[in-house]
Biopython code that builds the backbone (N, CA, C, O; Angstrom):
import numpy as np
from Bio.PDB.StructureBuilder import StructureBuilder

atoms = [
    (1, "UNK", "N", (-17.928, 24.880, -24.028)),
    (1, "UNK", "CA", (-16.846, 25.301, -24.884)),
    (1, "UNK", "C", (-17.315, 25.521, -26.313)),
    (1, "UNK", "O", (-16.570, 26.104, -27.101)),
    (2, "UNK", "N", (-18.574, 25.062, -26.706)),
    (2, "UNK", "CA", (-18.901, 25.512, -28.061)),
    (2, "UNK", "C", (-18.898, 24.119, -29.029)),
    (2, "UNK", "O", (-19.100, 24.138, -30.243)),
    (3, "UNK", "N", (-18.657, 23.057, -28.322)),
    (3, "UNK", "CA", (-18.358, 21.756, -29.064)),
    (3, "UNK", "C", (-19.537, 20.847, -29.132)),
    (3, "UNK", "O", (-19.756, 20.318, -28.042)),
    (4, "UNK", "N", (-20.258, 20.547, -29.960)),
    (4, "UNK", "CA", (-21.190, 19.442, -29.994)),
    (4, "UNK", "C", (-20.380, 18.157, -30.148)),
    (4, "UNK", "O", (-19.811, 17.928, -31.215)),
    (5, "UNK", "N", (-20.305, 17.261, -29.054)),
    (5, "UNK", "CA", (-19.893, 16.410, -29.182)),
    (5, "UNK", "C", (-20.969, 14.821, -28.814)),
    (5, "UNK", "O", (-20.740, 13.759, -28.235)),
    (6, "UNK", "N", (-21.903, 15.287, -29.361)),
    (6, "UNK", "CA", (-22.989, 13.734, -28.963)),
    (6, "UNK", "C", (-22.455, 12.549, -30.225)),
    (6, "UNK", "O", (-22.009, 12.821, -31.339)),
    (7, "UNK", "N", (-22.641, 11.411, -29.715)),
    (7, "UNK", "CA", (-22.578, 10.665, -30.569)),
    (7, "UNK", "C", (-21.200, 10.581, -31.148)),
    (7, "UNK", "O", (-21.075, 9.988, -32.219)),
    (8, "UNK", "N", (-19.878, 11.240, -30.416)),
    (8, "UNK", "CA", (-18.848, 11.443, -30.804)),
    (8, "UNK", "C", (-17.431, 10.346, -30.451)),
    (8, "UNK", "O", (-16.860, 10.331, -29.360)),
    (9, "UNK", "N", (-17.155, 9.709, -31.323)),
    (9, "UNK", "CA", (-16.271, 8.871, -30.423)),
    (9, "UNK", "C", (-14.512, 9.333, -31.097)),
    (9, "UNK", "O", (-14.262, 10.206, -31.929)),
    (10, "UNK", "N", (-13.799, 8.659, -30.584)),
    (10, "UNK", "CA", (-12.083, 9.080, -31.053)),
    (10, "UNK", "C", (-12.124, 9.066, -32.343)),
    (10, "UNK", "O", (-12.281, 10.111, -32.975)),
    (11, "UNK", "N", (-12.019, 8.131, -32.805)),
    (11, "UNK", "CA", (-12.191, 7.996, -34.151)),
    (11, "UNK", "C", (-12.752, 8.879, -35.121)),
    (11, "UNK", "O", (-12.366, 8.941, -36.288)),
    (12, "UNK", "N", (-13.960, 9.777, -34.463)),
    (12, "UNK", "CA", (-14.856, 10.415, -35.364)),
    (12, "UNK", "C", (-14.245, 11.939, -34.538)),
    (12, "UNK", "O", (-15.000, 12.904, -34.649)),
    (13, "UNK", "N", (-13.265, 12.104, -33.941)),
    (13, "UNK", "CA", (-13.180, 13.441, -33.342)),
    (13, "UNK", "C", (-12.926, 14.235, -34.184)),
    (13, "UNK", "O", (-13.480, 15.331, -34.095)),
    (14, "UNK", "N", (-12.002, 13.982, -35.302)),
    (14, "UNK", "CA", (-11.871, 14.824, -36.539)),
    (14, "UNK", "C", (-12.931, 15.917, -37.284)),
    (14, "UNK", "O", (-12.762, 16.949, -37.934)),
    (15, "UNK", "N", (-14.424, 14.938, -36.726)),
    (15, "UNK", "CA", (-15.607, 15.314, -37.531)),
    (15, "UNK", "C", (-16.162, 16.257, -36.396)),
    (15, "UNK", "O", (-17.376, 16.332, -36.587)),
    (16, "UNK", "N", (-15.883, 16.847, -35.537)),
    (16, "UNK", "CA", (-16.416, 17.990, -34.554)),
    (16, "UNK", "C", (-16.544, 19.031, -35.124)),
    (16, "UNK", "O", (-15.563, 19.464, -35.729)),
    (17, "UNK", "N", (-17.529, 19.627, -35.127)),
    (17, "UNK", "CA", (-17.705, 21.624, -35.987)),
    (17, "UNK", "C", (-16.750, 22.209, -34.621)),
    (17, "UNK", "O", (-16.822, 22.171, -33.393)),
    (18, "UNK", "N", (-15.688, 22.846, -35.836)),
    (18, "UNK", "CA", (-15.330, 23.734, -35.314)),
    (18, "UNK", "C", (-16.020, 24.892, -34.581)),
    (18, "UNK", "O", (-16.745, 25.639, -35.240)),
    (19, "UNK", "N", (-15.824, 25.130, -33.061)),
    (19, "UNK", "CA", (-16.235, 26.705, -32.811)),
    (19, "UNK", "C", (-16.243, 27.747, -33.432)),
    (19, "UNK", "O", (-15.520, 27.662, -34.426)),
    (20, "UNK", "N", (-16.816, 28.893, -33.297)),
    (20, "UNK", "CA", (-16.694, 30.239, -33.370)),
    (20, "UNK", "C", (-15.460, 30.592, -33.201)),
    (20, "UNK", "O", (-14.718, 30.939, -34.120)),
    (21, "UNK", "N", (-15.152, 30.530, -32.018)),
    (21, "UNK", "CA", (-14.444, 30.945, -31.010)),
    (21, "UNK", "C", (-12.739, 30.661, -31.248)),
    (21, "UNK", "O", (-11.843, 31.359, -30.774)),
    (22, "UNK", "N", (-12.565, 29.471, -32.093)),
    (22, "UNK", "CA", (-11.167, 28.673, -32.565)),
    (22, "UNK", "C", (-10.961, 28.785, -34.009)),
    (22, "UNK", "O", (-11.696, 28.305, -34.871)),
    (23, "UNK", "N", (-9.849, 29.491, -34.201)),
    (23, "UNK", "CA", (-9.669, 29.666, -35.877)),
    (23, "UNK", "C", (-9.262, 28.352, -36.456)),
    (23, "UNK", "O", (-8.595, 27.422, -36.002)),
    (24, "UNK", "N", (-9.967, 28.589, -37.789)),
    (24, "UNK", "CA", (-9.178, 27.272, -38.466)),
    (24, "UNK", "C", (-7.960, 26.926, -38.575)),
    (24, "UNK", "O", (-7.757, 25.737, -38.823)),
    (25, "UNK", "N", (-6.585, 28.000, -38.401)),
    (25, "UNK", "CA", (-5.672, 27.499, -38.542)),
    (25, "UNK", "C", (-5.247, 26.964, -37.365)),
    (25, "UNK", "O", (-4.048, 26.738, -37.525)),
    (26, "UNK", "N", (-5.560, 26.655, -36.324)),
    (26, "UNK", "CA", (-5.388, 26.227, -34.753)),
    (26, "UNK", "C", (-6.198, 25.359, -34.493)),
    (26, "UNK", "O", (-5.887, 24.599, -33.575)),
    (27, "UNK", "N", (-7.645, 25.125, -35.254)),
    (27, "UNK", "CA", (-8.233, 23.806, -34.271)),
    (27, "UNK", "C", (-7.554, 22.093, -34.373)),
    (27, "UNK", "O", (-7.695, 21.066, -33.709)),
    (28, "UNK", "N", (-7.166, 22.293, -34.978)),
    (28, "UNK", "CA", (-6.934, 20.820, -35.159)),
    (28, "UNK", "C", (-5.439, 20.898, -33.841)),
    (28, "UNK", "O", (-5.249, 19.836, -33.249)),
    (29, "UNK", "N", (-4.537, 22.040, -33.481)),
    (29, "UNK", "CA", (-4.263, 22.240, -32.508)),
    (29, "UNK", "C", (-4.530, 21.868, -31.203)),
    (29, "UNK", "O", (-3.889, 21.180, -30.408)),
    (30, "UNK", "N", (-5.993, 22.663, -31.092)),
    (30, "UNK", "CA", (-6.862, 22.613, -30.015)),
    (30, "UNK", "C", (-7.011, 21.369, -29.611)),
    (30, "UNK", "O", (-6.690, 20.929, -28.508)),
    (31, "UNK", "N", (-7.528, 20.752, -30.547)),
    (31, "UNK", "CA", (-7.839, 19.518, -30.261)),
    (31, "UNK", "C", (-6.836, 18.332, -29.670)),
    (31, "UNK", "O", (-6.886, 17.528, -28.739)),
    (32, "UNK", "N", (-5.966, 18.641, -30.649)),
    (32, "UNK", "CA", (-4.803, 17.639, -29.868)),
    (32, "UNK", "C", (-4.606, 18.198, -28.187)),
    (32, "UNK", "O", (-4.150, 17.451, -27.320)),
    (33, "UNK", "N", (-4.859, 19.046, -28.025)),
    (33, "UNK", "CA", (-3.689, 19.897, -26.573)),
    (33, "UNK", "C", (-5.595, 19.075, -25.879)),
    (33, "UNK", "O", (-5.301, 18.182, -25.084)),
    (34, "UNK", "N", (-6.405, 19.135, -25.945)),
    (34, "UNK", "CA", (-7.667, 18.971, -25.191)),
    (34, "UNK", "C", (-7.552, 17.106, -25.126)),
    (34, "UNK", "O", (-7.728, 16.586, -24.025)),
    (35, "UNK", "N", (-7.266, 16.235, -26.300)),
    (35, "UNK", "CA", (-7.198, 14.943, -25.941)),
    (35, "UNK", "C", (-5.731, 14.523, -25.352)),
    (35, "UNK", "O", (-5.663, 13.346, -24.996)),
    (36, "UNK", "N", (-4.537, 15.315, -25.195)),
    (36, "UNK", "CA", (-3.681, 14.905, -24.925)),
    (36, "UNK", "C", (-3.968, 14.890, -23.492)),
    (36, "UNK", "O", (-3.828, 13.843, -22.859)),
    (37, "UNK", "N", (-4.455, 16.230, -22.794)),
    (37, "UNK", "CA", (-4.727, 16.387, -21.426)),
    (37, "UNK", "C", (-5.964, 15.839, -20.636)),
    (37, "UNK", "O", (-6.269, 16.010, -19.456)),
    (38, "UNK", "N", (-6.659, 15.049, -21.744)),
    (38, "UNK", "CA", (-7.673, 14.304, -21.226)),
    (38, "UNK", "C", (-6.666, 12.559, -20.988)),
    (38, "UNK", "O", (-6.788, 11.821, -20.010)),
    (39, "UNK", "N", (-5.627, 12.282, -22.358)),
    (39, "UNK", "CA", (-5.044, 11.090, -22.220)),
    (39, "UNK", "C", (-4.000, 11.154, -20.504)),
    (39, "UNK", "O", (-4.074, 10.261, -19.660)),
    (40, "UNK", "N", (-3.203, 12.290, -20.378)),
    (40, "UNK", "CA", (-2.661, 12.554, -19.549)),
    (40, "UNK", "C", (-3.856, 12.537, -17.939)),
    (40, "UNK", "O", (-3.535, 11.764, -17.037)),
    (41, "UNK", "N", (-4.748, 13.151, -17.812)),
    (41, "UNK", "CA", (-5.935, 13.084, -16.477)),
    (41, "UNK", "C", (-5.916, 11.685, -16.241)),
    (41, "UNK", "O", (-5.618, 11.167, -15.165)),
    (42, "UNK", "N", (-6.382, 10.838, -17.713)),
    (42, "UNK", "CA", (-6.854, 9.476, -17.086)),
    (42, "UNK", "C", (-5.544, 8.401, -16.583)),
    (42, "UNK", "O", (-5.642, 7.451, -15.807)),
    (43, "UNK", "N", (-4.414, 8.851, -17.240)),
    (43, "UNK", "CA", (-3.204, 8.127, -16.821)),
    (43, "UNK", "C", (-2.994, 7.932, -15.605)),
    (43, "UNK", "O", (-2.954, 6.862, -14.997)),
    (44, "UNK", "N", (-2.784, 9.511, -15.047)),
    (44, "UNK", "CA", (-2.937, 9.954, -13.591)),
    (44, "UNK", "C", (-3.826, 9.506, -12.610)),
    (44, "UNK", "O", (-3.482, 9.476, -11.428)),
    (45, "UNK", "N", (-5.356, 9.022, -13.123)),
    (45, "UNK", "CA", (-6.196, 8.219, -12.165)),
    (45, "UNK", "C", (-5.762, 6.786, -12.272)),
    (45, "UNK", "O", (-5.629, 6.168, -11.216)),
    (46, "UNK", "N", (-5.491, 6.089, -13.571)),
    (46, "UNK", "CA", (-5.093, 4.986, -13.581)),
    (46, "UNK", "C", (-4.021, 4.643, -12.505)),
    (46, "UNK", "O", (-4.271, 4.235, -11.371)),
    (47, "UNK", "N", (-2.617, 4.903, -13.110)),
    (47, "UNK", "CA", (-1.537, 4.540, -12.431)),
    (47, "UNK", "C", (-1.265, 5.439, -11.459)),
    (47, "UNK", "O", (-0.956, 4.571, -10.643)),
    (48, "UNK", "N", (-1.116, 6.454, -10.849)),
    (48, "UNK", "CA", (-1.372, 7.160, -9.440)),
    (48, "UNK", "C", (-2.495, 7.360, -8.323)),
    (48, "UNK", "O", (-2.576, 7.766, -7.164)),
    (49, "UNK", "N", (-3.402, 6.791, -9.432)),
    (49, "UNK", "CA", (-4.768, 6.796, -8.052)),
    (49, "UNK", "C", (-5.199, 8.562, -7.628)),
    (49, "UNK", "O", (-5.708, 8.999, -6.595)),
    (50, "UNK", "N", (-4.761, 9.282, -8.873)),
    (50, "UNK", "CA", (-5.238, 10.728, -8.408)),
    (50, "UNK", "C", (-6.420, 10.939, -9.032)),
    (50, "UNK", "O", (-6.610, 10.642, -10.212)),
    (51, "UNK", "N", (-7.434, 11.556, -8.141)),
    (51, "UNK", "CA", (-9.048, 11.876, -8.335)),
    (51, "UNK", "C", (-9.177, 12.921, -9.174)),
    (51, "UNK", "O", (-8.781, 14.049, -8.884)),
    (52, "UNK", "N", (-9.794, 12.590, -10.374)),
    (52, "UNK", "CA", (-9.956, 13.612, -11.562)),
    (52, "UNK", "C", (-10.777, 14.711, -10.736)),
    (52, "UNK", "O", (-11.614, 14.366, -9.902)),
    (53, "UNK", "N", (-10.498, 16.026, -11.008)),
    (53, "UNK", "CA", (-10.757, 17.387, -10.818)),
    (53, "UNK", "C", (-10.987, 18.115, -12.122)),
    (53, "UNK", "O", (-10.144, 18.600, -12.876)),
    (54, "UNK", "N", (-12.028, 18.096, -12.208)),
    (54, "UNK", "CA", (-12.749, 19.537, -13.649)),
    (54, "UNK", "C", (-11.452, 20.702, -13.385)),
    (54, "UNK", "O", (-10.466, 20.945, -14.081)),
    (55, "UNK", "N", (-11.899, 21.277, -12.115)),
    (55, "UNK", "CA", (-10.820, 22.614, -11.975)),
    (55, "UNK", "C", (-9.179, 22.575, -12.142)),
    (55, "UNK", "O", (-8.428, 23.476, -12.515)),
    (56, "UNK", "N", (-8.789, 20.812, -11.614)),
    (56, "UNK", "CA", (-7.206, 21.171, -11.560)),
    (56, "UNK", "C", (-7.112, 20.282, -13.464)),
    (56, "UNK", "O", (-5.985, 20.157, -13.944)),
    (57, "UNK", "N", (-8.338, 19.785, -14.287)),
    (57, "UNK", "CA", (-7.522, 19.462, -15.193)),
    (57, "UNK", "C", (-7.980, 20.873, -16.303)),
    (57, "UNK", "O", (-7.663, 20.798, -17.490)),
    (58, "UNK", "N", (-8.512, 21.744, -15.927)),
    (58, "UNK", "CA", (-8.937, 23.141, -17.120)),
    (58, "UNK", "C", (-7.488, 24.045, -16.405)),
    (58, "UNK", "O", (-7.075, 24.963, -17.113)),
    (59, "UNK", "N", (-7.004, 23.887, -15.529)),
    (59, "UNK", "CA", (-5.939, 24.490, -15.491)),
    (59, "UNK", "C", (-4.348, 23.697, -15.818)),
    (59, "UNK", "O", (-3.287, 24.219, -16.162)),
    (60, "UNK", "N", (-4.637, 22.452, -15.594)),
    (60, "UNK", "CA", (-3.643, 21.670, -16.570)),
    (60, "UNK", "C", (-3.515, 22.093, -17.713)),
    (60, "UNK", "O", (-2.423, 22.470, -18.138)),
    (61, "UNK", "N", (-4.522, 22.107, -18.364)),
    (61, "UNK", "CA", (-4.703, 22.608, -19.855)),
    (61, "UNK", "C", (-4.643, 24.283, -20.091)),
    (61, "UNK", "O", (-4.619, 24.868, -21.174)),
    (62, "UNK", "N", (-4.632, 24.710, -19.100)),
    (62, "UNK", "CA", (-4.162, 25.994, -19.750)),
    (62, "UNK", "C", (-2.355, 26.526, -19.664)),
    (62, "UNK", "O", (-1.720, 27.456, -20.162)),
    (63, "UNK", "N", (-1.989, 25.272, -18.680)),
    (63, "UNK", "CA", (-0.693, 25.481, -18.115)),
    (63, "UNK", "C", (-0.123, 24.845, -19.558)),
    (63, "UNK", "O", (0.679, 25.597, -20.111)),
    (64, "UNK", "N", (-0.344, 23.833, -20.127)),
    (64, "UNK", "CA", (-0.479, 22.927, -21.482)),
    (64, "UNK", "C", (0.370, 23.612, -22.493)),
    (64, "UNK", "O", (1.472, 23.547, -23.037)),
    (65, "UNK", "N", (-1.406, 24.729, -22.432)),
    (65, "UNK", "CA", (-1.075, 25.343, -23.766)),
    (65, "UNK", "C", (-0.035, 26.539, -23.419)),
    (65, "UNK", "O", (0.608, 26.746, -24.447)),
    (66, "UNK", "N", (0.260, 27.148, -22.693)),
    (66, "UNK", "CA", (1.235, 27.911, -22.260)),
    (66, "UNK", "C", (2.403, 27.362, -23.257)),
    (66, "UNK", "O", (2.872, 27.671, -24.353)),
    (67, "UNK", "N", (2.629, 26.251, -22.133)),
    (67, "UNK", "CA", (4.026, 25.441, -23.224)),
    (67, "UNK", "C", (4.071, 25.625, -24.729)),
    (67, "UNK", "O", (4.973, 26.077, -25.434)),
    (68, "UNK", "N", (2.902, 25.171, -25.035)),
    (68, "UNK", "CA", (2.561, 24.850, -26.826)),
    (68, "UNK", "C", (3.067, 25.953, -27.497)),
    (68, "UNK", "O", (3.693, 26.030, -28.554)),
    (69, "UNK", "N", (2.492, 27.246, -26.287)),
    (69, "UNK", "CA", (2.613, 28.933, -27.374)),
    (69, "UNK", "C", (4.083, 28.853, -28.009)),
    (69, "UNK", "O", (4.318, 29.412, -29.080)),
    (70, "UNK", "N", (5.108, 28.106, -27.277)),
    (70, "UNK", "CA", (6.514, 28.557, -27.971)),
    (70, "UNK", "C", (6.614, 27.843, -29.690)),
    (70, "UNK", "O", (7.449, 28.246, -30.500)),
    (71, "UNK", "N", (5.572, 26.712, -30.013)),
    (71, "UNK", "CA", (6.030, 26.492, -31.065)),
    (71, "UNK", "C", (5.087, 27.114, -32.055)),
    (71, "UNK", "O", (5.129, 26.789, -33.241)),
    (72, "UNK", "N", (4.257, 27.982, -31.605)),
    (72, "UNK", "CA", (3.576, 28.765, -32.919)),
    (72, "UNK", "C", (4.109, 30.031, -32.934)),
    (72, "UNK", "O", (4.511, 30.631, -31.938)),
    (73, "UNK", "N", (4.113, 30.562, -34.408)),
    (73, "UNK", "CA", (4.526, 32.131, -34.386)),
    (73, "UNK", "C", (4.394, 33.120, -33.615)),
    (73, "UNK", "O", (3.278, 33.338, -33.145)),
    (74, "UNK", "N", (5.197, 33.739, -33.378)),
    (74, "UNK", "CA", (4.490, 35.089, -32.785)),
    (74, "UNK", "C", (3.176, 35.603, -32.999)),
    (74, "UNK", "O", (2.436, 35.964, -32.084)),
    (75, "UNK", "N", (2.909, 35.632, -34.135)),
    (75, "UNK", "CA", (1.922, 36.225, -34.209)),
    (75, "UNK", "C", (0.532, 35.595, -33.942)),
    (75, "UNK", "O", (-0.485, 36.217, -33.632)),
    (76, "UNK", "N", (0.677, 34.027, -34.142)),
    (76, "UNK", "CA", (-0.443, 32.709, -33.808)),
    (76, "UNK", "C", (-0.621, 33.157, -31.914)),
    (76, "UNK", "O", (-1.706, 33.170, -31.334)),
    (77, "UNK", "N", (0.429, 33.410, -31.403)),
    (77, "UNK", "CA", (0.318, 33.050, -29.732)),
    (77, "UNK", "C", (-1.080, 33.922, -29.296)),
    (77, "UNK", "O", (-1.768, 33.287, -28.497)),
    (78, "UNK", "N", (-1.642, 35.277, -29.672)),
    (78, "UNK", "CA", (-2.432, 35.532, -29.189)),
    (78, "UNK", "C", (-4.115, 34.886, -29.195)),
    (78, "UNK", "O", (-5.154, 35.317, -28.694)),
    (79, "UNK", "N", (-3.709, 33.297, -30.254)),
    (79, "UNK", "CA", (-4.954, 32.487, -29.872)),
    (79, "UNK", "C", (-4.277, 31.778, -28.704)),
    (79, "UNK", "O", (-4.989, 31.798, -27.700)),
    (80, "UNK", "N", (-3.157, 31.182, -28.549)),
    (80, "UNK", "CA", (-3.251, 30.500, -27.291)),
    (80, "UNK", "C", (-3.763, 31.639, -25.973)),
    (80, "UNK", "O", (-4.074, 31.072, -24.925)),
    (81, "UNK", "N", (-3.829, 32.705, -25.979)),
    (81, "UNK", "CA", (-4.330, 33.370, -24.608)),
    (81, "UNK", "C", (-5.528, 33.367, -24.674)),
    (81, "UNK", "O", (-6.199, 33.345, -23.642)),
    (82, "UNK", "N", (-6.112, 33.390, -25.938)),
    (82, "UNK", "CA", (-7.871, 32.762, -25.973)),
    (82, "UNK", "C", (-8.339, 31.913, -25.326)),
    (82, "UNK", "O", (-9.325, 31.865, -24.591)),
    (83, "UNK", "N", (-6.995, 30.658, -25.852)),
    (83, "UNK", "CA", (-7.244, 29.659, -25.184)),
    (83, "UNK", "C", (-7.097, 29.409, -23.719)),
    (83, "UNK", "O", (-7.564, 28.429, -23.139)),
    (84, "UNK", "N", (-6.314, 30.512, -23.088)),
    (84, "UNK", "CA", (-6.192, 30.027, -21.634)),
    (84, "UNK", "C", (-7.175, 30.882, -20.882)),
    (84, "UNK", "O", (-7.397, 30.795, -19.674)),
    (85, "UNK", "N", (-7.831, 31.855, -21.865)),
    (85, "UNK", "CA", (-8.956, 32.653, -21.123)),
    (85, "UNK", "C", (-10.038, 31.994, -21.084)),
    (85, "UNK", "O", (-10.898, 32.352, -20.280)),
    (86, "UNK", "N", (-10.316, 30.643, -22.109)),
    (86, "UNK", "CA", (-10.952, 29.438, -21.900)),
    (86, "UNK", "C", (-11.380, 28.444, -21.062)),
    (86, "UNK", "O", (-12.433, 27.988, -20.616)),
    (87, "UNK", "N", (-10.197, 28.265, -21.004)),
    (87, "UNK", "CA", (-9.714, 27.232, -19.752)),
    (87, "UNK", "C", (-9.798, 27.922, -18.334)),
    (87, "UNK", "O", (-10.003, 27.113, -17.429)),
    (88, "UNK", "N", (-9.709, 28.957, -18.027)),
    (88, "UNK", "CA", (-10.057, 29.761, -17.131)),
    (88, "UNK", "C", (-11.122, 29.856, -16.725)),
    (88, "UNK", "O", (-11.327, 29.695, -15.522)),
    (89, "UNK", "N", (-12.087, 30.133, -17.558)),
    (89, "UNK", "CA", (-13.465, 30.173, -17.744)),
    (89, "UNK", "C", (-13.964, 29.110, -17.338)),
    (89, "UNK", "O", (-15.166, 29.284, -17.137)),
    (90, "UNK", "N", (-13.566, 27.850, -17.062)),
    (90, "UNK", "CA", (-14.657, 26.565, -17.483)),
    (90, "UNK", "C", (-14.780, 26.327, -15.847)),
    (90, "UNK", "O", (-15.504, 25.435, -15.405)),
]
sb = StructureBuilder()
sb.init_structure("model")
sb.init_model(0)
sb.init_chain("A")
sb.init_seg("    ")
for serial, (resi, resn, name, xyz) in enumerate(atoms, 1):
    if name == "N":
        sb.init_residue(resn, " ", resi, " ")
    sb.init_atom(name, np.array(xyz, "f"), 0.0, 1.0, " ", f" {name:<3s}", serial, name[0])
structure = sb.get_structure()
């Protein structure tokens, strides 16, 4: 995805270089919609006993951000299709 994340813990997620690929006025966006659906995956293994899937959680997250598009402008939404051409991708 473009993220160096070594040496990276919650606390320090703030401090990630932004991508190329993610405008500044949206990453800090990004980011929330990527740890929310990582907090949401592990819930799901915790208390349901469902087996984390790469494929069904990059399409969680694109189903995610779908939702999200309604609270940015019109004119912001054509990064969320970036983003789900992303998530598609992975």
């Amino acid at each position: 995805m473009g993220f160096d994340t070594t040496n990276t813990t919650m606390r320090r997620l703030w401090t990630v270089a932004r991508p190329a690929t993610v405008p500044v006025r949206q990453f800090s966006a990004f980011l929330l919609l990527i740890t929310w659906m990582l907090w949401k995956e592990r819930n799901a293994h915790v208390f349901r006993q469902i087996i984390p899937s790469h494929t069904q959680f990059w399409l969680s997250c694109r189903e995610e951000a779908r939702l999200w598009s309604a609270r940015f402008r019109q004119e912001e939404r054509v990064v969320i299709e970036a983003w789900c051409s992303l998530f598609s991708s992975m």
